[in-house]
CHARMM-style PDB file with segment names, atoms N, HN, CA, C and O in Angstrom:
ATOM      1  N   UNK     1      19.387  11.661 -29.216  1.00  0.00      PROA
ATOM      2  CA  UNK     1      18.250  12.455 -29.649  1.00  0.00      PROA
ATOM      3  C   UNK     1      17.001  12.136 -28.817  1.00  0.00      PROA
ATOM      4  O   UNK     1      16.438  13.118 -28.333  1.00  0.00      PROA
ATOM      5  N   UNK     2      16.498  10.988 -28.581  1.00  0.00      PROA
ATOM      6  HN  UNK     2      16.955  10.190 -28.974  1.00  0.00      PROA
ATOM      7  CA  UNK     2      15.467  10.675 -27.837  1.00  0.00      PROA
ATOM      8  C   UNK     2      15.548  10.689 -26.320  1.00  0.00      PROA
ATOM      9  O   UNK     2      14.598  10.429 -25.581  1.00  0.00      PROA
ATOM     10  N   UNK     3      16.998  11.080 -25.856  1.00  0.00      PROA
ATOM     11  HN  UNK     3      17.769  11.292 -26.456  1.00  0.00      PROA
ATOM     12  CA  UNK     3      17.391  11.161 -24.820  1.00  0.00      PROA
ATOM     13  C   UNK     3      16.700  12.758 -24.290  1.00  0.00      PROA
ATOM     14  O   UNK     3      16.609  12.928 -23.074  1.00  0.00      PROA
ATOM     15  N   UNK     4      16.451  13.357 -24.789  1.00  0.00      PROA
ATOM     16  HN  UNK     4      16.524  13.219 -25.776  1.00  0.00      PROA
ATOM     17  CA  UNK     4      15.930  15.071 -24.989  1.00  0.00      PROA
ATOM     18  C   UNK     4      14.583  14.626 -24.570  1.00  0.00      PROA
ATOM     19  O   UNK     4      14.227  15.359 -23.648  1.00  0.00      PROA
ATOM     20  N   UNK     5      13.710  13.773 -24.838  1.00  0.00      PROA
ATOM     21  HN  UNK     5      14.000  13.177 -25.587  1.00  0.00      PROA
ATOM     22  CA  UNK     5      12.468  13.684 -24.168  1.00  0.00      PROA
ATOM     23  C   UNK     5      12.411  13.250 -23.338  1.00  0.00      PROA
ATOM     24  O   UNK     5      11.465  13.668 -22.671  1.00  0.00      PROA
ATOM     25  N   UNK     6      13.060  12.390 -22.814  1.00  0.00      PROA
ATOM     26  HN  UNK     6      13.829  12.050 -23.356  1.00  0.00      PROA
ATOM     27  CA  UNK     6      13.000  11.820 -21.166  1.00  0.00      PROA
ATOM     28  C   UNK     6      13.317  13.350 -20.124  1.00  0.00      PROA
ATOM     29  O   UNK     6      12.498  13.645 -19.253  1.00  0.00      PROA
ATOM     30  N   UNK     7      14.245  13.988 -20.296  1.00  0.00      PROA
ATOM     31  HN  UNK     7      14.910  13.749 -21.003  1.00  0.00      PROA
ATOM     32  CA  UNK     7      14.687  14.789 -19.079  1.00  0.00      PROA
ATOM     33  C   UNK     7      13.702  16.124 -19.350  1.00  0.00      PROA
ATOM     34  O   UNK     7      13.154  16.509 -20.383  1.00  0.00      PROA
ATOM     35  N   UNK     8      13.708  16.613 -18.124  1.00  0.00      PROA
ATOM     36  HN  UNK     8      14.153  16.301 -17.284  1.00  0.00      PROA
ATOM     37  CA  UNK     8      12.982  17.667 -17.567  1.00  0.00      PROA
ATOM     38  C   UNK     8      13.145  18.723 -18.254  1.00  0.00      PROA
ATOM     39  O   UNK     8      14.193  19.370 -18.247  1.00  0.00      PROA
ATOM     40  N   UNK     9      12.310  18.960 -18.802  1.00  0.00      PROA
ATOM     41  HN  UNK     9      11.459  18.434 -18.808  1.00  0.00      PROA
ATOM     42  CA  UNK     9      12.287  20.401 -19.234  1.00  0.00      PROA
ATOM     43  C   UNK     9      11.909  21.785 -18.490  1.00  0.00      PROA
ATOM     44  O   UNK     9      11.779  21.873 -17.269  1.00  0.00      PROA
ATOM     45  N   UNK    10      11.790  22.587 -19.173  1.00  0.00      PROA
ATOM     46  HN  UNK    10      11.895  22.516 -20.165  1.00  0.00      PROA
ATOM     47  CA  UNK    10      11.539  24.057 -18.160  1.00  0.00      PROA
ATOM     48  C   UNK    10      10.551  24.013 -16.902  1.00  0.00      PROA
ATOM     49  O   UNK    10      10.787  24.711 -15.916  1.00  0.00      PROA
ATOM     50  N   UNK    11       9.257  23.033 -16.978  1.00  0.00      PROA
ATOM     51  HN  UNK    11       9.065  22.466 -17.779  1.00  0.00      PROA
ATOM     52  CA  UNK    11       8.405  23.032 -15.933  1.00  0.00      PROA
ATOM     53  C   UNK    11       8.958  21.776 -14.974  1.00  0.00      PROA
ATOM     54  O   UNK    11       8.249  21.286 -14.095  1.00  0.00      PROA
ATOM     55  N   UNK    12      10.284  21.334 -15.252  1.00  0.00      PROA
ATOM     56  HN  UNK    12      10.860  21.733 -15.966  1.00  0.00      PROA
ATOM     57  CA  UNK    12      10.198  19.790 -14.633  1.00  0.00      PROA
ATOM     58  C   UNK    12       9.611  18.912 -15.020  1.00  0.00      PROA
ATOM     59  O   UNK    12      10.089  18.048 -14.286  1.00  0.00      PROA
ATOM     60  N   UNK    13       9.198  18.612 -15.378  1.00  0.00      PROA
ATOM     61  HN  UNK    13       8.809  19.314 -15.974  1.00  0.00      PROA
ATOM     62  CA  UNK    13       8.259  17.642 -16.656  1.00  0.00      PROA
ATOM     63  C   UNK    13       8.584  17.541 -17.459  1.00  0.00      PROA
ATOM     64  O   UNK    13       8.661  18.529 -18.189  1.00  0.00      PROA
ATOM     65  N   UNK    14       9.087  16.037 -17.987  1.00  0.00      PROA
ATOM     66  HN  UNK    14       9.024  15.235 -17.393  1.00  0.00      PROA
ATOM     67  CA  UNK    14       9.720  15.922 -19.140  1.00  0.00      PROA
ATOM     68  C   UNK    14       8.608  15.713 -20.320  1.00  0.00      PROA
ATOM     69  O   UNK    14       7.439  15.411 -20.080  1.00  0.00      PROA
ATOM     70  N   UNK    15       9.097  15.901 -21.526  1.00  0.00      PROA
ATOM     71  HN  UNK    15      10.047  16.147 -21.721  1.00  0.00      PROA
ATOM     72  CA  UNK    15       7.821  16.108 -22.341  1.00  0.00      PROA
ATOM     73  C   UNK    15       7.308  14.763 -23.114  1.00  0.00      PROA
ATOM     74  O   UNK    15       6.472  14.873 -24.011  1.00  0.00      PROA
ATOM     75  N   UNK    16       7.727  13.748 -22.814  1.00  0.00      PROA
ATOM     76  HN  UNK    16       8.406  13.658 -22.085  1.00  0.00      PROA
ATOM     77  CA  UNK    16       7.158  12.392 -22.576  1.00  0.00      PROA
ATOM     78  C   UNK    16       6.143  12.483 -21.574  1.00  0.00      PROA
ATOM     79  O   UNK    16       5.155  11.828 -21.908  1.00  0.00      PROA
ATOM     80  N   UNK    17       6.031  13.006 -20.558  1.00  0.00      PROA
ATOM     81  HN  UNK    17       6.833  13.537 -20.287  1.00  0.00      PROA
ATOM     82  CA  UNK    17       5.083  12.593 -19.695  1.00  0.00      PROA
ATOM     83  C   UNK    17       4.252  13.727 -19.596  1.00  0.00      PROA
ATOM     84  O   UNK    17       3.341  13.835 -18.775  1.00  0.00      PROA
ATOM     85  N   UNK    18       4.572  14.581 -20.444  1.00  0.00      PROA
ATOM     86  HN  UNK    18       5.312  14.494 -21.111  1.00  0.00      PROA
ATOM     87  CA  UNK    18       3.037  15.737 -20.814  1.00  0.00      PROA
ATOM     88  C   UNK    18       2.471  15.386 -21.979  1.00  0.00      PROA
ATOM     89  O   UNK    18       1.403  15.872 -22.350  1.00  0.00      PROA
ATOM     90  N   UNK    19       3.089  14.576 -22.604  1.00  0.00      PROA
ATOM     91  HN  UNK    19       3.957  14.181 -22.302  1.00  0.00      PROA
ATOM     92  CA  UNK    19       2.709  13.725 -23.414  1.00  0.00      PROA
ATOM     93  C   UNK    19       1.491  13.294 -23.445  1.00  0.00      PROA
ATOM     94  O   UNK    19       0.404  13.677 -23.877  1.00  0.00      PROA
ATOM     95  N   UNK    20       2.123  11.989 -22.624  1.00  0.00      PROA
ATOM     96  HN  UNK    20       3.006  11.678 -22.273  1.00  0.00      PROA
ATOM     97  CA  UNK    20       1.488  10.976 -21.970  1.00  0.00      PROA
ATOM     98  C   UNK    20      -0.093  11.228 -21.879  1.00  0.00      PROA
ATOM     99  O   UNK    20      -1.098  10.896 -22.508  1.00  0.00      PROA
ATOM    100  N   UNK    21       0.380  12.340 -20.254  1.00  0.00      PROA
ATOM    101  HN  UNK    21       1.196  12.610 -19.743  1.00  0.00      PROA
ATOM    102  CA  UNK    21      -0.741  12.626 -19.758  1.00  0.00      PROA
ATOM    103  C   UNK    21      -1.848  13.396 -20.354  1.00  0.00      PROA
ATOM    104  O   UNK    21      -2.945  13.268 -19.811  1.00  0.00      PROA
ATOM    105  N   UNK    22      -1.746  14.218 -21.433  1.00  0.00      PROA
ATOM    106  HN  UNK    22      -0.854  14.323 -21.874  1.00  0.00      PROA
ATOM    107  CA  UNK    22      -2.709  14.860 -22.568  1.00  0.00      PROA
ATOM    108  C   UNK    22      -3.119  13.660 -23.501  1.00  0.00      PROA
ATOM    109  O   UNK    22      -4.127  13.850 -24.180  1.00  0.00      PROA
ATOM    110  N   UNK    23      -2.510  12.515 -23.619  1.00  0.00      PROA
ATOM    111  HN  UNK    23      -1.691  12.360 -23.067  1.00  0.00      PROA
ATOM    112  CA  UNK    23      -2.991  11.576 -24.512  1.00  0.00      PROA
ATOM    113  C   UNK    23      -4.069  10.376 -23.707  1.00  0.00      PROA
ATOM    114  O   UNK    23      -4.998   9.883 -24.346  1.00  0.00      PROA
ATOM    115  N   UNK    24      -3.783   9.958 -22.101  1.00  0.00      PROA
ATOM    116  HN  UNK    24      -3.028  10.359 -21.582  1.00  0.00      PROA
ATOM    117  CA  UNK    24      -4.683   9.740 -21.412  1.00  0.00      PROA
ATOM    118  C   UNK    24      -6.310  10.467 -21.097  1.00  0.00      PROA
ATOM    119  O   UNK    24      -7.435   9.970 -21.041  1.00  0.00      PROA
ATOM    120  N   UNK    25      -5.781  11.889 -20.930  1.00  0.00      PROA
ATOM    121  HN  UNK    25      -4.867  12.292 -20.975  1.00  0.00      PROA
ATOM    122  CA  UNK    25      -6.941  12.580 -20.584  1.00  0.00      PROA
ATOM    123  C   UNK    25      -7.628  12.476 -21.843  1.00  0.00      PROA
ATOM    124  O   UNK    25      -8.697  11.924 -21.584  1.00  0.00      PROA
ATOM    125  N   UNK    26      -7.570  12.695 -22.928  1.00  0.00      PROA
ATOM    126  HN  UNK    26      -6.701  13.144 -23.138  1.00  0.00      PROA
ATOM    127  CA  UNK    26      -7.817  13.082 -24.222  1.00  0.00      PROA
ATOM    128  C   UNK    26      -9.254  11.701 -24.324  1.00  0.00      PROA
ATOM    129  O   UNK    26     -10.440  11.714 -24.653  1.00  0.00      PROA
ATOM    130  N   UNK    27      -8.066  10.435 -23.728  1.00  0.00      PROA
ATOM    131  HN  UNK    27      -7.103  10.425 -23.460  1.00  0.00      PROA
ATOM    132  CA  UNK    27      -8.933   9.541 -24.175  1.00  0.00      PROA
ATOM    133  C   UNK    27     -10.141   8.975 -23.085  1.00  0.00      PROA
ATOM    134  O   UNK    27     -11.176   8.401 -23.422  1.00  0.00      PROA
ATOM    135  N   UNK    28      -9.685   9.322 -21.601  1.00  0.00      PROA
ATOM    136  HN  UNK    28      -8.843   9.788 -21.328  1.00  0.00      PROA
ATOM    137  CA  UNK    28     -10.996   9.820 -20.860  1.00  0.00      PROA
ATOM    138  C   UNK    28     -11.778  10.392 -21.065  1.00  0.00      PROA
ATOM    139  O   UNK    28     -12.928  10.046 -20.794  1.00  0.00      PROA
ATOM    140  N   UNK    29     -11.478  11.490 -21.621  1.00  0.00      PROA
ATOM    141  HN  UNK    29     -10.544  11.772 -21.841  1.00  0.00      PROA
ATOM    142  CA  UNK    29     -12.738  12.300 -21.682  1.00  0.00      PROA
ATOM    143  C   UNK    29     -13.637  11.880 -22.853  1.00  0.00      PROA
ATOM    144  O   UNK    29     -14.831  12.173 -22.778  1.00  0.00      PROA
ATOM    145  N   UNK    30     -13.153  11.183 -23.989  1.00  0.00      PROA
ATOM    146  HN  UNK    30     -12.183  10.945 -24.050  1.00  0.00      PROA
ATOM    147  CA  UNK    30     -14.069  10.964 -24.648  1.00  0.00      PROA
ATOM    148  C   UNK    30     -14.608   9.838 -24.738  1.00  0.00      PROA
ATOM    149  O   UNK    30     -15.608   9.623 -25.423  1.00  0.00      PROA
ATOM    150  N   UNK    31     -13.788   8.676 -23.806  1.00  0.00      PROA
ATOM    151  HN  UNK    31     -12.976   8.851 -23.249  1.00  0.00      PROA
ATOM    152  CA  UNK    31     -15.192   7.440 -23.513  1.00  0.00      PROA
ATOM    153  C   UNK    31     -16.075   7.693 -22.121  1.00  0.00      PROA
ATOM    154  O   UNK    31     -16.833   6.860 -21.623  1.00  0.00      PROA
ATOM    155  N   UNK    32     -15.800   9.060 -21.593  1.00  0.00      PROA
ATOM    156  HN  UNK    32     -15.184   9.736 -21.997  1.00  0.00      PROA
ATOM    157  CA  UNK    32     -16.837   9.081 -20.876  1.00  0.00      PROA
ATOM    158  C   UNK    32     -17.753   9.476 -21.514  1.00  0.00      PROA
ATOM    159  O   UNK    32     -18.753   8.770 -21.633  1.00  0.00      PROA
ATOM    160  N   UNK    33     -17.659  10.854 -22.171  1.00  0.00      PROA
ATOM    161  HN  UNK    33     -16.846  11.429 -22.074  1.00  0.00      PROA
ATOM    162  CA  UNK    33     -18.084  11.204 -22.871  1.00  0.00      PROA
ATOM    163  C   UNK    33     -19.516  10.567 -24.029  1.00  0.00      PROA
ATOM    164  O   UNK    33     -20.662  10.971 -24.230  1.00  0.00      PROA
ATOM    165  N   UNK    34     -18.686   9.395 -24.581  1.00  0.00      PROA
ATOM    166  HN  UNK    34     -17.756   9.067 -24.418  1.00  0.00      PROA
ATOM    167  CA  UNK    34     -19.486   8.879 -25.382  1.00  0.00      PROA
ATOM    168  C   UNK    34     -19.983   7.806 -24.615  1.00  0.00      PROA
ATOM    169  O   UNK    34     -19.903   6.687 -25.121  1.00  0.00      PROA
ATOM    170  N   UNK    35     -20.683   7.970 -23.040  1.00  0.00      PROA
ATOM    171  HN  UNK    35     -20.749   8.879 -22.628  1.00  0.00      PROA
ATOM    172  CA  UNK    35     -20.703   6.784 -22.267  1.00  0.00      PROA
ATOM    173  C   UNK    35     -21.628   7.191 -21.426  1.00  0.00      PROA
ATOM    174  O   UNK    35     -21.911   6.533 -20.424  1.00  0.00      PROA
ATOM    175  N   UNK    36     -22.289   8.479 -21.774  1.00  0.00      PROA
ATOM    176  HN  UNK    36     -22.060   9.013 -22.588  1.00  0.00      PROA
ATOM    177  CA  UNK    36     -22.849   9.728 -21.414  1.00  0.00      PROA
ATOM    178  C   UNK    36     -22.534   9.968 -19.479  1.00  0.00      PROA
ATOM    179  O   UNK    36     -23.508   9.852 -18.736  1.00  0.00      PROA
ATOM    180  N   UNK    37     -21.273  10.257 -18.933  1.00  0.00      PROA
ATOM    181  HN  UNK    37     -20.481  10.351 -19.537  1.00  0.00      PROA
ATOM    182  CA  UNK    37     -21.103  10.238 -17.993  1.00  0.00      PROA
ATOM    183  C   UNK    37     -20.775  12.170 -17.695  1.00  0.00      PROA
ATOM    184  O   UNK    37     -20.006  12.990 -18.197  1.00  0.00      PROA
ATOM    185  N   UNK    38     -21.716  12.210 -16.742  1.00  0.00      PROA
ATOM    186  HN  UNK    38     -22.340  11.545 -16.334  1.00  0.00      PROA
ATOM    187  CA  UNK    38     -21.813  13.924 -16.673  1.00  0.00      PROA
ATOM    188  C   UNK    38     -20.423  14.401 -16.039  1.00  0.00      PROA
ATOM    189  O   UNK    38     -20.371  15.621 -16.192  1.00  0.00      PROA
ATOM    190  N   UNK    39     -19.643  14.084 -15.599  1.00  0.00      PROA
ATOM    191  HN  UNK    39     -19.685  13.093 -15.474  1.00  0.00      PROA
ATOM    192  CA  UNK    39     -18.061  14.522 -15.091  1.00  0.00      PROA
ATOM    193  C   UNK    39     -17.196  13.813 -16.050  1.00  0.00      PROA
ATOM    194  O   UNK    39     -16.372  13.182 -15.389  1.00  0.00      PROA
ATOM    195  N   UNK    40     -17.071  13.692 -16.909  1.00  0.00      PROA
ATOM    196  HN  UNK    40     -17.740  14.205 -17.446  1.00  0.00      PROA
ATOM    197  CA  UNK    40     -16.004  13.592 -18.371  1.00  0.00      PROA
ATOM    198  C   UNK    40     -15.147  14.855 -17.974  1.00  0.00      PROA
ATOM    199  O   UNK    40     -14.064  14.528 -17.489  1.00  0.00      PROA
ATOM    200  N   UNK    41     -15.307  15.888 -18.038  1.00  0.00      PROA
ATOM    201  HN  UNK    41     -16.187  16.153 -18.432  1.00  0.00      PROA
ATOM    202  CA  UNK    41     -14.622  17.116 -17.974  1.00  0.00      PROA
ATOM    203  C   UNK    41     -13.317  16.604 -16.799  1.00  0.00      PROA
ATOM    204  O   UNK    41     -12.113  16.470 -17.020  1.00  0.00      PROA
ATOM    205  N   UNK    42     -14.126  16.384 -15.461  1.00  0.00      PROA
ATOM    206  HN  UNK    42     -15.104  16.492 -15.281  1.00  0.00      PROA
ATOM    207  CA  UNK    42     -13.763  16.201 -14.494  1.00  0.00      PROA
ATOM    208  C   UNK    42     -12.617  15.147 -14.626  1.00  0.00      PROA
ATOM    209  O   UNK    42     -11.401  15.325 -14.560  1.00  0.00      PROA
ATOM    210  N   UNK    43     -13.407  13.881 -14.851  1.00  0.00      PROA
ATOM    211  HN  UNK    43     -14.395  13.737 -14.905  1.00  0.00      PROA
ATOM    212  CA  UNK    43     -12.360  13.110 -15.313  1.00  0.00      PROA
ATOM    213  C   UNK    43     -11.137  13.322 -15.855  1.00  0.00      PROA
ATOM    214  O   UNK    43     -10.067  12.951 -15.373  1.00  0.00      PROA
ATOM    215  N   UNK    44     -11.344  14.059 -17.093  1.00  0.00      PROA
ATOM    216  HN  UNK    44     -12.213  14.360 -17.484  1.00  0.00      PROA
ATOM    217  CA  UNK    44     -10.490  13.965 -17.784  1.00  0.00      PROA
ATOM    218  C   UNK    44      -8.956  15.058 -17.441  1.00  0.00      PROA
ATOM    219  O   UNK    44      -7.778  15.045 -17.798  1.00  0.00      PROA
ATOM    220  N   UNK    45      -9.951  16.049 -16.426  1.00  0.00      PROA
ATOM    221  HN  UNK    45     -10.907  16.059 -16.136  1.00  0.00      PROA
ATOM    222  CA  UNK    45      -8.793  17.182 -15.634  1.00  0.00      PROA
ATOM    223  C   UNK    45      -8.415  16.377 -14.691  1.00  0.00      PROA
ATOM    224  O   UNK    45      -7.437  16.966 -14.230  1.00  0.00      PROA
ATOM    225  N   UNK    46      -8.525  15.561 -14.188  1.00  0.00      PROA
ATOM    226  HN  UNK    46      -9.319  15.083 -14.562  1.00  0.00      PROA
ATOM    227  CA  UNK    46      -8.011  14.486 -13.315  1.00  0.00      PROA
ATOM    228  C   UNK    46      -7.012  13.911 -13.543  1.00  0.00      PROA
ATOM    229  O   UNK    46      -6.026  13.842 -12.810  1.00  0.00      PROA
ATOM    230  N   UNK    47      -7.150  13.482 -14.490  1.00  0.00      PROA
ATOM    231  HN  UNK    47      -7.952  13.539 -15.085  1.00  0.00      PROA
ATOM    232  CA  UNK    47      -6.663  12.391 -15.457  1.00  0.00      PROA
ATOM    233  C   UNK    47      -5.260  12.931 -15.831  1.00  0.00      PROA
ATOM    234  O   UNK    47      -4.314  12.148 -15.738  1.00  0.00      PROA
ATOM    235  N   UNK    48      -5.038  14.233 -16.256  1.00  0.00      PROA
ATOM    236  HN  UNK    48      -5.806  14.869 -16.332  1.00  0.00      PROA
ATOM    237  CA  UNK    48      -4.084  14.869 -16.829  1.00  0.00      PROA
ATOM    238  C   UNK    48      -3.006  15.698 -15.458  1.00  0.00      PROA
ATOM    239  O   UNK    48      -1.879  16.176 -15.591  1.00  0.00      PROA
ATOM    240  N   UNK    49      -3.648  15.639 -14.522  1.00  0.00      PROA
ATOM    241  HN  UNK    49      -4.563  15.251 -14.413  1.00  0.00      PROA
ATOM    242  CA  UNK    49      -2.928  16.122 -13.318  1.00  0.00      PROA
ATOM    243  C   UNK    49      -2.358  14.827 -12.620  1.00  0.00      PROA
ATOM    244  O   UNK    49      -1.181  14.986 -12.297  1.00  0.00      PROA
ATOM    245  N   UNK    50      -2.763  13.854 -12.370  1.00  0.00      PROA
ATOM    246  HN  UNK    50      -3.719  13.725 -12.632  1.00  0.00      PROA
ATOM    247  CA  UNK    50      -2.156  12.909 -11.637  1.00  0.00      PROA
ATOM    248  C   UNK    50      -2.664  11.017 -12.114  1.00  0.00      PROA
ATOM    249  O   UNK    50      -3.146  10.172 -11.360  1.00  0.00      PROA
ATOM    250  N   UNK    51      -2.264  10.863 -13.827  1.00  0.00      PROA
ATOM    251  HN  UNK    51      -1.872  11.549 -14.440  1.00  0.00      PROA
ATOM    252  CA  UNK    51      -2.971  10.255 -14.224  1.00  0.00      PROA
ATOM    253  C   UNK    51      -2.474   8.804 -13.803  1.00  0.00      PROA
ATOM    254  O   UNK    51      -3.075   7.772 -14.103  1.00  0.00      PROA
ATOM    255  N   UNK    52      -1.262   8.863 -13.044  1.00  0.00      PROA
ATOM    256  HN  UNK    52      -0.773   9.701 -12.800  1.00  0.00      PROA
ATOM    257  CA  UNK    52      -1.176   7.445 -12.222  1.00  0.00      PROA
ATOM    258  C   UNK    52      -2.203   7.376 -11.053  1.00  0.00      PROA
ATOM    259  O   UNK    52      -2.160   6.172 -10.797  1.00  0.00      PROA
ATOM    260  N   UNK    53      -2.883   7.787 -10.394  1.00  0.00      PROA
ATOM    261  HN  UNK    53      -2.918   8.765 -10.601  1.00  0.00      PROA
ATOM    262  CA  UNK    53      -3.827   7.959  -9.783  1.00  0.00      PROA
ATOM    263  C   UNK    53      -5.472   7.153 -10.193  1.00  0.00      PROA
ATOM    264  O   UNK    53      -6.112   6.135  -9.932  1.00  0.00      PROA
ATOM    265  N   UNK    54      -5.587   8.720 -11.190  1.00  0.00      PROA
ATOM    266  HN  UNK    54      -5.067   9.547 -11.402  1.00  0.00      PROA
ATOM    267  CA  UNK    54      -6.962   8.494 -11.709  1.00  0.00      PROA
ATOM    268  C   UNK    54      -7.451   8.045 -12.747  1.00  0.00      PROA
ATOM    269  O   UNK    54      -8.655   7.840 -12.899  1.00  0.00      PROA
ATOM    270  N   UNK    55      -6.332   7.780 -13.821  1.00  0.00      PROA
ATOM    271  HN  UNK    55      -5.353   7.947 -13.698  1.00  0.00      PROA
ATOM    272  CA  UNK    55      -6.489   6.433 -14.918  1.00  0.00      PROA
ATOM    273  C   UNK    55      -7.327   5.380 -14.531  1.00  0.00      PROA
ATOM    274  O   UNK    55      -8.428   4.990 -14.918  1.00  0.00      PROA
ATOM    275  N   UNK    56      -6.243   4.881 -13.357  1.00  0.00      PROA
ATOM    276  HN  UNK    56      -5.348   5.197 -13.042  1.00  0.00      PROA
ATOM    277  CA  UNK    56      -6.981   3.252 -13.050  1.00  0.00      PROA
ATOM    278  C   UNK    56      -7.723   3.133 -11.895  1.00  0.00      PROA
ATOM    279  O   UNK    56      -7.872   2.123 -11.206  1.00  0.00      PROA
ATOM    280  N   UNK    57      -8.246   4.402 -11.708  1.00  0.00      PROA
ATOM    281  HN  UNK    57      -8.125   5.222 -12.267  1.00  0.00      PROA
ATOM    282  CA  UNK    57      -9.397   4.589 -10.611  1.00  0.00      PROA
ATOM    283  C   UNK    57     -10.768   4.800 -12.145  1.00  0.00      PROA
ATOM    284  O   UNK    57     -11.802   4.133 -12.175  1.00  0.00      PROA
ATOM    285  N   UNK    58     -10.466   5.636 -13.010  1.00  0.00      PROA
ATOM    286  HN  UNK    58      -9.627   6.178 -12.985  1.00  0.00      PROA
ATOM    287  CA  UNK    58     -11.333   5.577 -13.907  1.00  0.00      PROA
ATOM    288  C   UNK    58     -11.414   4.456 -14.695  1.00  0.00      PROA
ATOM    289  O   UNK    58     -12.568   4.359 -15.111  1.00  0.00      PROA
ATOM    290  N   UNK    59     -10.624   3.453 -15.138  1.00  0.00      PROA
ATOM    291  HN  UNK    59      -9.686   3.533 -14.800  1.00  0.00      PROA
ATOM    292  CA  UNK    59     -10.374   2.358 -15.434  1.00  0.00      PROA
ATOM    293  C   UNK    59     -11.088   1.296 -15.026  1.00  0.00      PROA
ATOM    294  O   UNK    59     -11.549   0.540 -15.882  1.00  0.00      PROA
ATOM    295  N   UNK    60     -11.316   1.037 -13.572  1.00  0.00      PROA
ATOM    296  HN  UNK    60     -10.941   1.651 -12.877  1.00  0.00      PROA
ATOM    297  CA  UNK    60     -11.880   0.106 -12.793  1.00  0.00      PROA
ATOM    298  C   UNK    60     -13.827   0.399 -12.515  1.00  0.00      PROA
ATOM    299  O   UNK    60     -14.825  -0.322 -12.513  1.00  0.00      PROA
ATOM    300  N   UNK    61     -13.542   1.846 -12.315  1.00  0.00      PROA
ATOM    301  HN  UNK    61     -12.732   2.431 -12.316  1.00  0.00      PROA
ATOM    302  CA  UNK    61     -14.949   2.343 -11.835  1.00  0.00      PROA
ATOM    303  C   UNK    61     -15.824   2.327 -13.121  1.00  0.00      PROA
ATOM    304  O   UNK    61     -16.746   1.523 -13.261  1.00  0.00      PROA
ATOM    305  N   UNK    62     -15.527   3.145 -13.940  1.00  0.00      PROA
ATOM    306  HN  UNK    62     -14.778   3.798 -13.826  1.00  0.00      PROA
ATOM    307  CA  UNK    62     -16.569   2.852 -15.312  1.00  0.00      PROA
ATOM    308  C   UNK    62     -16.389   2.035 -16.618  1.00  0.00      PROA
ATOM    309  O   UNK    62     -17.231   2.324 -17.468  1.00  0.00      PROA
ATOM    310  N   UNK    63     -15.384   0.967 -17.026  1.00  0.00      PROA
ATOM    311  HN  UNK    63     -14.700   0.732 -16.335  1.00  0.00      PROA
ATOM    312  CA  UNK    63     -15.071   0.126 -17.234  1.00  0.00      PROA
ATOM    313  C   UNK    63     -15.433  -1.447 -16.892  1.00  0.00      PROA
ATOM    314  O   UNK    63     -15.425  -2.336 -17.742  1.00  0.00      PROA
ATOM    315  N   UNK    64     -15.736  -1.626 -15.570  1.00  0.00      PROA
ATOM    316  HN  UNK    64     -15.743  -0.903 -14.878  1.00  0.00      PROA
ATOM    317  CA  UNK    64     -16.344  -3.136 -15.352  1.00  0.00      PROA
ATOM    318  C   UNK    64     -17.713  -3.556 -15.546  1.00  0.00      PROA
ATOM    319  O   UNK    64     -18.692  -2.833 -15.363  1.00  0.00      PROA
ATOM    320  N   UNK    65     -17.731  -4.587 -15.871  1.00  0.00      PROA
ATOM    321  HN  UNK    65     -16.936  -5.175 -16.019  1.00  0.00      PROA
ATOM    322  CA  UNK    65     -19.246  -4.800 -16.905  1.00  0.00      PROA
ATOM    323  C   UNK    65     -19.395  -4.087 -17.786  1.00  0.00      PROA
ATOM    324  O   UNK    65     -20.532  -4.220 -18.240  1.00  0.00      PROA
ATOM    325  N   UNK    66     -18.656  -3.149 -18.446  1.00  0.00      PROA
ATOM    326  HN  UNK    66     -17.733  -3.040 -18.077  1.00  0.00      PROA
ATOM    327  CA  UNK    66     -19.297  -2.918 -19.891  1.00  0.00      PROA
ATOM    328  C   UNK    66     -19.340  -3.809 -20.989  1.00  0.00      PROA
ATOM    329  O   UNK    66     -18.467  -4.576 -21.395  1.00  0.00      PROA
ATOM    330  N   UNK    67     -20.808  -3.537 -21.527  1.00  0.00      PROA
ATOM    331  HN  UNK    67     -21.517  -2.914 -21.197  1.00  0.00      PROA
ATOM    332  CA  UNK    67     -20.150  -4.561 -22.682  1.00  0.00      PROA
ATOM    333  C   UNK    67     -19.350  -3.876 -24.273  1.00  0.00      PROA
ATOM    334  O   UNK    67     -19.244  -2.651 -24.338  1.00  0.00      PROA
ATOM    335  N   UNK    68     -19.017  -4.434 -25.044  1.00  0.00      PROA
ATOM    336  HN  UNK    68     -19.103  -5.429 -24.991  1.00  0.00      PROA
ATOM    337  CA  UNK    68     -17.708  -3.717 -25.784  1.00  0.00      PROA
ATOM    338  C   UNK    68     -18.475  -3.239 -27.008  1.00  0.00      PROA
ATOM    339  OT1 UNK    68     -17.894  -2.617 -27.897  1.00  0.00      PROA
TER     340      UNK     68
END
């Protein structure tokens, strides 16, 4: 049964990793967001297209020194 989410579905993309990537962006966009960073949008369409990429490019860049 869980074997059905790993493999590719109609777009090639299995739906684990559209998943994924709507649950990353989701959460970019709203600590930029609440971080008042004017490309949140951006980010977060980033984020959802190639989020091994721009996760931990967003990760590193607006993330260090914050305080919590």
């Amino acid at each position: 049964m869980l074997d059905s989410i790993f493999e590719p579905g109609v777009t090639g993309v299995s739906p684990f990793a559209i998943m994924l990537s709507l649950y990353l962006a989701y959460y970019v966009h709203n600590d930029a967001r609440n971080h008042n960073n004017p490309r949140a949008l951006l980010w977060a369409f980033a984020t959802f297209m190639a989020w091994i990429i721009f996760f931990p490019l967003y990760w590193f860049k607006n993330m260090r020194g914050r305080e919590s």
